[in-house]
Each structure stands twice: as structure tokens, then as C-alpha cells.
C-alpha positions in Angstrom: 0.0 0.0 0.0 1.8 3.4 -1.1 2.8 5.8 1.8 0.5 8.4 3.0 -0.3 11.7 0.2 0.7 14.9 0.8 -1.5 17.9 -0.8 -0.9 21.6 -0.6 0.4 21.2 3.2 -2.0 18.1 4.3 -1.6 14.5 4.5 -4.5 12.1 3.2 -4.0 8.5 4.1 -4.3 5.9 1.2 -8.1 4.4 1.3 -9.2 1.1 2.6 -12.0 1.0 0.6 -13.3 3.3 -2.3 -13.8 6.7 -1.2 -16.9 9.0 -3.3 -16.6 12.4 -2.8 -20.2 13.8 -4.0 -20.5 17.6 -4.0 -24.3 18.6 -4.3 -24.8 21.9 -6.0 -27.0 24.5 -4.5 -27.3 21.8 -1.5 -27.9 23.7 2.2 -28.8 21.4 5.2 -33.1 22.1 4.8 -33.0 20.3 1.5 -31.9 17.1 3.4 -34.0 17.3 6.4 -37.2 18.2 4.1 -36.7 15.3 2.2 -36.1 12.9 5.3 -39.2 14.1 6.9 -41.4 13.4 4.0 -40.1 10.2 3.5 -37.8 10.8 0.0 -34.5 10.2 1.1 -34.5 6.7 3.8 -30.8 6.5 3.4 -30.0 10.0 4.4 -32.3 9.8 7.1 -30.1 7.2 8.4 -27.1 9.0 8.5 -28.6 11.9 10.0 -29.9 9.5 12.8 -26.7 7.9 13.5 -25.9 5.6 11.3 -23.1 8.1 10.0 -22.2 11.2 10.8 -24.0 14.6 10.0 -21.4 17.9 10.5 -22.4 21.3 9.4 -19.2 22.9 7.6 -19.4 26.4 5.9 -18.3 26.6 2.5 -15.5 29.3 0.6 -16.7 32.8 -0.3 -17.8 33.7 -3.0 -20.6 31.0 -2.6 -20.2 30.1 -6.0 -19.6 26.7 -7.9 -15.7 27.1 -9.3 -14.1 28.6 -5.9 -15.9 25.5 -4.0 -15.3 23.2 -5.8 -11.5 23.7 -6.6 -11.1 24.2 -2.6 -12.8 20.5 -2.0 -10.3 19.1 -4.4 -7.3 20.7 -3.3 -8.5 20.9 0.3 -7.6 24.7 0.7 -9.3 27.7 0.2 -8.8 30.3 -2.9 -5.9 32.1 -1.3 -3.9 29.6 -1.8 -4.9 27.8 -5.0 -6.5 31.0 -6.9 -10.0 30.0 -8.6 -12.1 32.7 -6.7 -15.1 33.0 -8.7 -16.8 31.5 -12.0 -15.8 35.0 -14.0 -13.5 37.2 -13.3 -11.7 40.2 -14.5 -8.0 39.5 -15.8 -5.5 41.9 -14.7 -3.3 40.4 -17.2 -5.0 40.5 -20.1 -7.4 43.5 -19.7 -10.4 41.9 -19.6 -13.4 39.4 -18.3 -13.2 36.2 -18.7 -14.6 32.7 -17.5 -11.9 31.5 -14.7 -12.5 28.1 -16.0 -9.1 27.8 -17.4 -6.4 25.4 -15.8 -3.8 28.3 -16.1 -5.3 29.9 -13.3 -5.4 27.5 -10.9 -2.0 27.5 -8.7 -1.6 24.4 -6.7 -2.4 20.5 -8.0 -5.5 18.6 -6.7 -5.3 15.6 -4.4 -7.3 13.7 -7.4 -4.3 14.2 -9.6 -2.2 13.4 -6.8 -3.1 9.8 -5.7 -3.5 9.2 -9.5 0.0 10.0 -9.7 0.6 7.7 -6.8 -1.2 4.8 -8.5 -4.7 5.3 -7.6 -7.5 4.4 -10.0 -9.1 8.1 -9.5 -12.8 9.1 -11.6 -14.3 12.2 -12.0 -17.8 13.1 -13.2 -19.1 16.4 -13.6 -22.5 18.2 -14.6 -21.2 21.0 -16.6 -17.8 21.1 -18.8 -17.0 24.0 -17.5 -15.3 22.6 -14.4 -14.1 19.3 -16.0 -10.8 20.9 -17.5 -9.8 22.1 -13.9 -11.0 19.5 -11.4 -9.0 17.0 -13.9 -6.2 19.3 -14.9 -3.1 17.2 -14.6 -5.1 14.0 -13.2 -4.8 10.4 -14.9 -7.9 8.4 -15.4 -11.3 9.5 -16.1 -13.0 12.4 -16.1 -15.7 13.9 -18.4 -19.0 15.7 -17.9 -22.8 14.5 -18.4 -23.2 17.5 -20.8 -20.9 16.5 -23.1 -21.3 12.3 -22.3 -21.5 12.0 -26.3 -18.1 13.7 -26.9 -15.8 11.3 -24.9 -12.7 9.8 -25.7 -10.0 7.6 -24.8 -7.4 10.1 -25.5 -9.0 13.0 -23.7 -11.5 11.3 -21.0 -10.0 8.4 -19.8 -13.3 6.4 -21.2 -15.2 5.8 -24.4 -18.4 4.7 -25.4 -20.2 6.5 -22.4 -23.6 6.6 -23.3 -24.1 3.2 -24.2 -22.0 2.2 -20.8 -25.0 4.3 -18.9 -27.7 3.8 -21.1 -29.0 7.2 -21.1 -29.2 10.1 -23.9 -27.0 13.0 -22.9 -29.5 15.1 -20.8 -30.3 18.9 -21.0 -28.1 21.4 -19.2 -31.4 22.7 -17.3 -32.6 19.6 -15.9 -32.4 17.2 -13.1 -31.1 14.8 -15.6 -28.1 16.2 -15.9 -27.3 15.8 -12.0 -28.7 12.0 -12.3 -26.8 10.9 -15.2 -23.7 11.6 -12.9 -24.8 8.7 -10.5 -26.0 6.7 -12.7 -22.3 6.7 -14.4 -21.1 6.6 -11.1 -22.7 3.9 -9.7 -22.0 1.8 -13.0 -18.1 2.7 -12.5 -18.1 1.9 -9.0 -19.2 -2.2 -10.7 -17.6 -2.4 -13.5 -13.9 -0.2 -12.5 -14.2 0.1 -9.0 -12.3 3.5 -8.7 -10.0 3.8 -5.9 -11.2 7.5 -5.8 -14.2 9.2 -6.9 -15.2 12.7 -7.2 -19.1 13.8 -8.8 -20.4 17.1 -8.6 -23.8 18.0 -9.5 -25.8 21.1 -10.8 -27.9 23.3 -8.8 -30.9 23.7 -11.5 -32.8 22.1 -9.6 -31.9 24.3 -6.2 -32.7 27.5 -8.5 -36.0 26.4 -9.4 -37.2 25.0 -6.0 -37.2 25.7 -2.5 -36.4 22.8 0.6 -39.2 20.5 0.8 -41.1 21.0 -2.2 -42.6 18.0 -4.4 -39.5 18.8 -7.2 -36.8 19.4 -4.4 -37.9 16.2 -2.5 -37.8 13.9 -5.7 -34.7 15.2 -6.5 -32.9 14.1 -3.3 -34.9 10.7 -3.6 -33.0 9.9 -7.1 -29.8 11.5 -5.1 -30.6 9.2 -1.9 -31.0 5.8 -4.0 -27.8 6.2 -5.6 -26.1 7.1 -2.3 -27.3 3.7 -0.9 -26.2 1.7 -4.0 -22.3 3.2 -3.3 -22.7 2.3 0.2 -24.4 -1.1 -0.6 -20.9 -1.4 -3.0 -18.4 -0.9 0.4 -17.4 2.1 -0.6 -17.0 5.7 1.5 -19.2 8.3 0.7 -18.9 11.8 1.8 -21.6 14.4 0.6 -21.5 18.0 1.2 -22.0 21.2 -0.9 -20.5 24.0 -2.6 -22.6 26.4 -1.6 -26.2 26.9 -0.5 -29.6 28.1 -1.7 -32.1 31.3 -1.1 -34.9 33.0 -2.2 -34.0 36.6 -3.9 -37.6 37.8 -4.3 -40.0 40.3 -2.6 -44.1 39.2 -1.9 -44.9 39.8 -5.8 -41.7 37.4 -6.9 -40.1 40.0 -8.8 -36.4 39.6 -7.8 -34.9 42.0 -5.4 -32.1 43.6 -7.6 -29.5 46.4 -6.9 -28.2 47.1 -10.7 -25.0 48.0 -9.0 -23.2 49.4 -12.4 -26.2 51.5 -12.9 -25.8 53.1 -9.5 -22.0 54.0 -9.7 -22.3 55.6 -13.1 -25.0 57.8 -12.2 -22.6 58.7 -8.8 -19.7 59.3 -10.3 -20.3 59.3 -14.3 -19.5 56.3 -17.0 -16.3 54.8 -17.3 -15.4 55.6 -13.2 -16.0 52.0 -11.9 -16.5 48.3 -13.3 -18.6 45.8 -11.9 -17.9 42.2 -12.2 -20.1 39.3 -11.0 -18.5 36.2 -10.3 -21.3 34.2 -10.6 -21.7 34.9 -14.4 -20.9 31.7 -16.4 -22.8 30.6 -19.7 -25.5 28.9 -17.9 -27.6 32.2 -16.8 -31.3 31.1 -17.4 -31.9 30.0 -14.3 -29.8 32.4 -12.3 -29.9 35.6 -15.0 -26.4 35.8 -13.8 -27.2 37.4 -10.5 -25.7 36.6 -7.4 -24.9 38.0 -3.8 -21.3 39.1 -4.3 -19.6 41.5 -6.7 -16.4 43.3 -7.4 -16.0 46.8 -7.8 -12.6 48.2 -10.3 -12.1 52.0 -9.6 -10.7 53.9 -11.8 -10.0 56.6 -9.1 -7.9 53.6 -7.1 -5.6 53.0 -10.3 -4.9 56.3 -11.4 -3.9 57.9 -8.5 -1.3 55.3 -7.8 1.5 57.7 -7.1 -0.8 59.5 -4.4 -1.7 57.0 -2.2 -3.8 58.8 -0.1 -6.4 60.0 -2.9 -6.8 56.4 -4.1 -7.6 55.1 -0.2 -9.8 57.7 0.0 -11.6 57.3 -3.4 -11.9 53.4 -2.1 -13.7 54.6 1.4 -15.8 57.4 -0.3 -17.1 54.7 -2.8 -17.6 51.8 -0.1 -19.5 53.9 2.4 -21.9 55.0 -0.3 -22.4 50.8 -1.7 -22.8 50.1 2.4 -25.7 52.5 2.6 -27.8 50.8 -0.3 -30.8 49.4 1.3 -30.1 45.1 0.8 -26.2 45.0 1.2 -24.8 43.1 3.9 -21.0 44.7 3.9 -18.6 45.8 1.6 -14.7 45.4 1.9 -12.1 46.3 0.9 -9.4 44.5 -1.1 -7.4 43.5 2.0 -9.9 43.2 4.1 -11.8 40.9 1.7 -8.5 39.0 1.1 -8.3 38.5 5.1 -12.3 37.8 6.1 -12.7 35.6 3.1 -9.6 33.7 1.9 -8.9 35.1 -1.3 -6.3 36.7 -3.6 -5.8 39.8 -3.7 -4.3 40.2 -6.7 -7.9 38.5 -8.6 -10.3 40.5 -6.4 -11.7 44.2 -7.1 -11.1 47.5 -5.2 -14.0 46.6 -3.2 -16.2 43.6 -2.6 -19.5 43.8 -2.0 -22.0 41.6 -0.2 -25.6 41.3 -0.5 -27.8 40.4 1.7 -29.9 37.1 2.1 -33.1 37.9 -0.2 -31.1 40.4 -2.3 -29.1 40.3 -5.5 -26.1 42.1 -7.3 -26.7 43.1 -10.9 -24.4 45.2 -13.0 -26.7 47.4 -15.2 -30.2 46.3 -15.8 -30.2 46.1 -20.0 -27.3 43.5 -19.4 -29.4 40.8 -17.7 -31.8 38.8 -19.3 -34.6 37.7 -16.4 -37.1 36.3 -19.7 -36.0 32.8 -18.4 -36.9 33.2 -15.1 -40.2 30.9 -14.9 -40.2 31.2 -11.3 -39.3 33.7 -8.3 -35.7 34.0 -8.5 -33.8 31.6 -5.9 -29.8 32.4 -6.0 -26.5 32.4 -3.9 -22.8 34.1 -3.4 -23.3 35.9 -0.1 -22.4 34.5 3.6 -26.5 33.7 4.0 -25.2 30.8 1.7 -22.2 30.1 3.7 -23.6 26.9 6.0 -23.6 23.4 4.0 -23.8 19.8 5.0 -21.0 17.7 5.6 -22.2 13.7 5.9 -19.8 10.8 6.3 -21.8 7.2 6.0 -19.2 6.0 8.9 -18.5 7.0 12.1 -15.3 9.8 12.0 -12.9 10.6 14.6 -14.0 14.0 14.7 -12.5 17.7 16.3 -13.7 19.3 19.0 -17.4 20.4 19.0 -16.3 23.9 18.0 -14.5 23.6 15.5 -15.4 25.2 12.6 -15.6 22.7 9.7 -15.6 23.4 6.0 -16.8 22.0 3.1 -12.7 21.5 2.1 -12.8 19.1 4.7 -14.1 16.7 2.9 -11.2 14.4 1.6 -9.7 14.9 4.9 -13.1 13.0 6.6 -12.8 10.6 4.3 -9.3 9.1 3.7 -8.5 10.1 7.5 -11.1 10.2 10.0 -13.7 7.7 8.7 -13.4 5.4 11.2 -11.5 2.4 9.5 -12.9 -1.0 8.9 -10.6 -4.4 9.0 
């Protein structure tokens, strides 16, 4: 059995038995217990009642999919391996991009890791937007559900996916897309028996429905029965979330928006601040690309560079006006936010700005497109998204009561604290 692996400053013990790693997307705590209660999810229920071990851990900020799930794999937050949003703006380059490229990730991933130690390691995603990264320098297999029909050898590790699974590639807005990544899994976890696995999901389902409802419960049903076939299999499961899940509506359902871009230029004219949303990606129907967290660029802060003073207080002017906005939480700035939340500085705006629980950050209002919004808008980013479950199906030797347990946790629970068995 190969020694134990170390990852960015921590040391994983090689498995005794086939560890899964499942991320849910969207996933707080209420989802879980709603489904329990009515019934929908028996195997959870059982872990929540003892058979396993229910933690509550709080996930990275921004409560977005990329930083999350790049800090489960690496097991450290973005300060340290730099994916700190889904969008970004480049410093290097001059402009906004999708932070979905390997080049910008800064330390390597325990998956890639144990596969180069041996291990027989499988990841399965939802979307291909995280596949490059969560894989990036990883042997063995790894593809997404949304592009199951594009496979290879060569570049996935696997071929002939669809007829392995026996289903059609799903839609990117649907459940489907989350339950084809169990079904796989489960079929790998037969036919390969991965040493490792990681599956994250997508949160469309989150978006469109709130904890307890008819669509959320049979959603965690389809996730419960495949939870229970990988335990049924021997192997380790540990579920938790990348982030969690609100409503962002007022008593009519019309989202509750602050057009933040909007707002600057009419205080201090066009071209004087830009506004980037990390939760921007090109999956915005559900979400119209509005989220609880938002950089601000200030042109004031970079061109008074050689007067030091003028740019700090350009930064406080600015901040204390954004703080005042009925619906934000707080606003920071760069060091601060680089200190309360674990990020780089050198990726993050002037300022960051939270929103709070039932409120959203837009950037002007002709740029967002809320026509595919179908129902009250249900969205994330902000601390009020911070708390997400951590579930082991063994017994752990756990940390003290207080400690404060995050979702990057999660390999550590696994490989060493699940309570071993001969």
C-alpha cells in the first residue's frame, strides 16, 4: 500500500475501501431534512440518525460553484490555489473572462495526486465548465454529463459513455443532468471500482425549488438511491455542498435587484467603476447571472497610484456610499476581503460587495436577461449561503465540537477520520 499523500500542506491516508466524494450543487442542510421528513431520502435519514455522521461545515466565499469546488479538491481555500469566482476580471490580459481555465489554478489537486501515486481516480461532472480544472493534470477518467457523447480515450480516460450508462445526454437545465452523474457513477463503481471518486452536481434544480417541495424532495430521492447503492458497494461516501440556496424575491416574486453598475455611473459618471459578478458563467437562465457578491474596479484607485492617499480615499468614499444601499450586507475592501474571506488579492476588485440574504447584485439592468426566469428567483454568493452539509456514512474521529468545519474538509473526513474497517 503506497505511503500516506501529501497535498498543498495536508496528509491524506491511502483508502481502505473506495472513497466518493459527491458535491451537491445549491445543496444547504433544509433540502436534506425536508426530504427525510417526508419520506424521500430513507438512506439519508439514516445518516442523519446515526448511522453516519451529519457535520455542518461552511463553504469558501464567493458561494459560488468554481471557488468551492476547486477548494474540495485541493482541500484549501482560494488564497492559496487562486479559482475565486466563476468570471473574473483579468488583470493580465485587460479583460473578463470565464476563470475556468487550468492556467489559473496555482496548486495541484489531491485527485491528480493519488492518480499519480497509482490510484485508480474518476471524476464526473455536470457541466464542462469545471471538467478541465477538477481533472487538470489528473490520470484516469473524467468527463462531464453534458458532453457524455463527446468522450474519448485520448482525452476522458473512457469511451463509449452513453451506451456504458444507457441514457441520452440530458439537458443542461434539468435534473437529468445531475442524475446521469450517478448513474455513471454507480455503473463505474461495478464495472472499475475506482479507488477515488469525485461527482459534482448542478444546482438547477436548487434554483427552481425551495427545501421541501414536491421537485426538491424527488430530487434528493433519485440522489438518496444512488447514495445507498455506493454504500451497498463498500465504498465511503462523503456528501457535502458547494454552496447553499435562497430565495432573492420580494411578496410579488419580482427579484430583489440592486443594478449595482447603474448606480456607480450615475454617482460618479460612466467609465469611473467596473462591476464584475463572479457568478456569471454561460448557464444564466436560471440564475440571469445574479448573485450575492460583486467586485467593484475604480478607476479613481488605479490612477492615483502615485498619491496614495487620494486612491484610499476614493476606495472609502465609494464603499461607504455601496454600504448604505438598502439590501447590502457589507462591503470590503481588497485587504480586508482578502483576510475575512480567503482570497487573492491580486484577482479581487477594489471593493467587494455583499448582498444580503433575499437580495441580489446586478451590473446594469439592459445586461441581464430575467425572460428565463419561470419562477421567483432563488440564487446564492453571499455569507446567508455560507452553511452546508457535511455527511460521512461511517463513524469519524471528529475535532472538537467547536471547530469550525468546512466543506474542504471533505477528503480529509474521508481518507483520515472515517473510522476504519478491517
Amino acid at each position: 500500500m503506497p505511503s500516506d499523500i501529501t497535498v498543498n500542506d495536508r496528509s491524506y491516508r491511502w483508502m481502505d475501501r473506495p472513497l466518493v466524494v459527491v458535491c451537491v450543487d445549491g445543496c444547504q442542510q433544509e433540502y436534506i431534512t425536508a426530504a427525510v421528513a417526508a419520506g424521500a431520502a430513507p438512506f439519508l435519514g439514516r445518516l442523519l440518525a446515526g448511522a453516519g455522521t451529519s457535520l455542518m461545515a461552511d463553504c469558501v466565499m464567493p458561494s459560488f460553484t468554481n471557488p468551492n469546488n476547486l477548494s474540495i479538491v485541493t482541500g484549501v481555500p482560494p488564497s492559496v490555489h487562486g479559482i475565486c469566482g466563476n468570471f473574473f476580471f483579468d488583470p493580465e490580459r485587460g479583460e473578463e473572462v470565464m476563470m475556468n481555465d487550468p492556467r489559473y489554478l496555482r496548486v495541484g489537486t489531491i485527485l491528480a495526486a493519488f492518480s499519480d501515486a497509482g490510484a485508480k481516480v474518476a471524476v464526473i461532472t455536470a457541466k464542462d465548465k469545471l471538467r478541465k480544472l477538477l481533472g487538470h493534470k489528473m490520470r484516469g477518467i473524467c468527463f462531464s454529463s453534458e458532453k457524455a457523447d463527446q468522450v474519448t480515450l485520448a482525452e476522458n480516460g473512457i469511451e463509449n459513455v452513453l451506451e456504458r450508462i444507457g441514457m441520452p445526454v440530458p439537458s443542461v437545465y434539468s435534473a437529468a443532468l445531475s442524475e446521469f452523474i450517478f448513474v455513471a457513477g454507480v455503473k463505474l463503481m461495478e464495472r472499475e471500482r475506482p479507488d477515488l471518486m469525485y461527482l459534482s452536481t448542478t444546482d438547477y434544480i436548487q434554483h427552481k425549488a425551495a427545501p421541501g417541495t414536491p421537485m426538491a424532495n424527488e430530487f434528493y430521492a433519485m440522489i438518496d438511491r444512488h447514495l445507498a447503492r455506493f454504500d451497498a458497494l463498500g465504498a465511503t461516501i462523503v456528501l457535502t455542498a458547494d454552496h447553499g440556496m435562497n430565495a432573492k424575491h420580494g411578496a410579488t416574486g419580482e427579484p430583489n435587484v440592486i443594478y449595482l453598475q447603474d448606480t456607480l455611473d450615475a454617482w460618479l459618471g460612466p467609465h469611473q467603476a467596473r462591476v464584475i459578478l463572479p457568478i456569471t458563467d454561460p448557464y444564466v437562465v436560471h440564475h440571469g447571472a445574479l448573485g450575492s457578491f460583486a467586485l467593484v474596479y475604480l478607476a479613481a484607485a488605479a490612477s492615483t497610484a502615485a498619491a496614495p492617499a487620494a486612491a484610499i480615499d476614493a476606495v472609502r468614499a465609494a464603499a461607504e456610499r455601496i454600504a448604505a444601499l438598502p439590501g447590502i450586507e457589507s462591503v470590503l475592501s481588497r485587504a480586508e476581503a482578502a483576510k475575512a474571506f480567503e482570497l487573492p488579492a491580486d484577482r479581487i476588485g477594489d471593493l467587494v460587495v455583499v448582498s444580503r440574504l433575499d437580495t441580489v447584485i446586478g451590473t446594469s439592468r439592459d445586461r441581464h436577461d430575467l425572460s428565463g426566469l419561470d419562477v421567483p428567483l432563488r440564487s446564492h454568493g453571499g455569507l446567508s449561503e455560507q452553511k452546508v452539509p457535511l455527511l460521512v456514512n461511517r463513524g469519524v474521529n471528529a475535532r472538537p465540537g467547536n471547530h469550525r468545519w468546512r466543506n474542504f474538509d471533505a477528503f480529509d473526513l474521508g481518507l483520515n477520520r472515517a473510522i476504519r474497517i478491517s
